[in-house]
N, C-alpha and C positions, 0 to 999 in steps of 0.2 A: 491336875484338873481333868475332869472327864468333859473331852472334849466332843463327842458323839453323843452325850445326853445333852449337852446345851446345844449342840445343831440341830436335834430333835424337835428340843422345847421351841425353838426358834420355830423350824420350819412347819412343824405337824399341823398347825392351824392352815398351813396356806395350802393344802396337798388335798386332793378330794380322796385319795388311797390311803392313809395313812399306814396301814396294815403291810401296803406292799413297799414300801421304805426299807431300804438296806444301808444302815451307816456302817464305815467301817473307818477305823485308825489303821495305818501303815505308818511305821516309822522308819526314815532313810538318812540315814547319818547324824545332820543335826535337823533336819526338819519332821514333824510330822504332816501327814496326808491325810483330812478326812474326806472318804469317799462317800458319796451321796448317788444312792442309785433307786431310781426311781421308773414310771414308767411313763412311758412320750409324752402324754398331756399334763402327768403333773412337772415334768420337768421343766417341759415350757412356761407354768406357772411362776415354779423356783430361779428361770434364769431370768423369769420377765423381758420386758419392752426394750430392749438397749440393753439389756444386762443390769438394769437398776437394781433388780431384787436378788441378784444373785452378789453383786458387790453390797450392799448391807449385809448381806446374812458372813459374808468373806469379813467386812471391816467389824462386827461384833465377834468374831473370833479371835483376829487380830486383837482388837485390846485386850481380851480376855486373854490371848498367849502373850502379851508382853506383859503384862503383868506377874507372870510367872518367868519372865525370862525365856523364852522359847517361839519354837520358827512353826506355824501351823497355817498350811495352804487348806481351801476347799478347794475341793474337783468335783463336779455333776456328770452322771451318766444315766443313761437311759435305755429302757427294753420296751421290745414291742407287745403291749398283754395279750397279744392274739396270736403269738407264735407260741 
């Protein structure tokens, strides 16, 4: 399963950048990592109030990877656009 276009579909509506989105897959033994890299305000969009919206967008992957039998973490990181 492509796990970086469904992080995409998921998130791209909630990002006012969409353009400056970086997903990326790592894979480490048995887990994959998708990495979401965005920049300061929309990330704070992405992790939301409490972490509410960044644990939705984690738990629709999760079933998505067990479904398929596999370990798939999100990780968020962020850039400053004015550097």
């Amino acid at each position: 399963m492509d796990y970086c276009k469904l992080v995409k579909d998921i998130i791209s509506s909630l990002v006012t950048n969409p353009d400056d989105l970086k997903i990326e897959l790592v894979e480490e033994s048995n887990t994959k990592i998708v990495y979401v890299t965005a920049n300061n305000l929309d990330t704070a969009r992405l992790i939301g109030r409490g972490g509410n919206n960044a644990n939705d967008i984690r738990e629709c992957v999760s079933v998505a990877s067990k479904l398929n039998n596999e370990r798939v973490l999100v990780k968020f990181n962020s850039f400053d656009e004015n550097k």
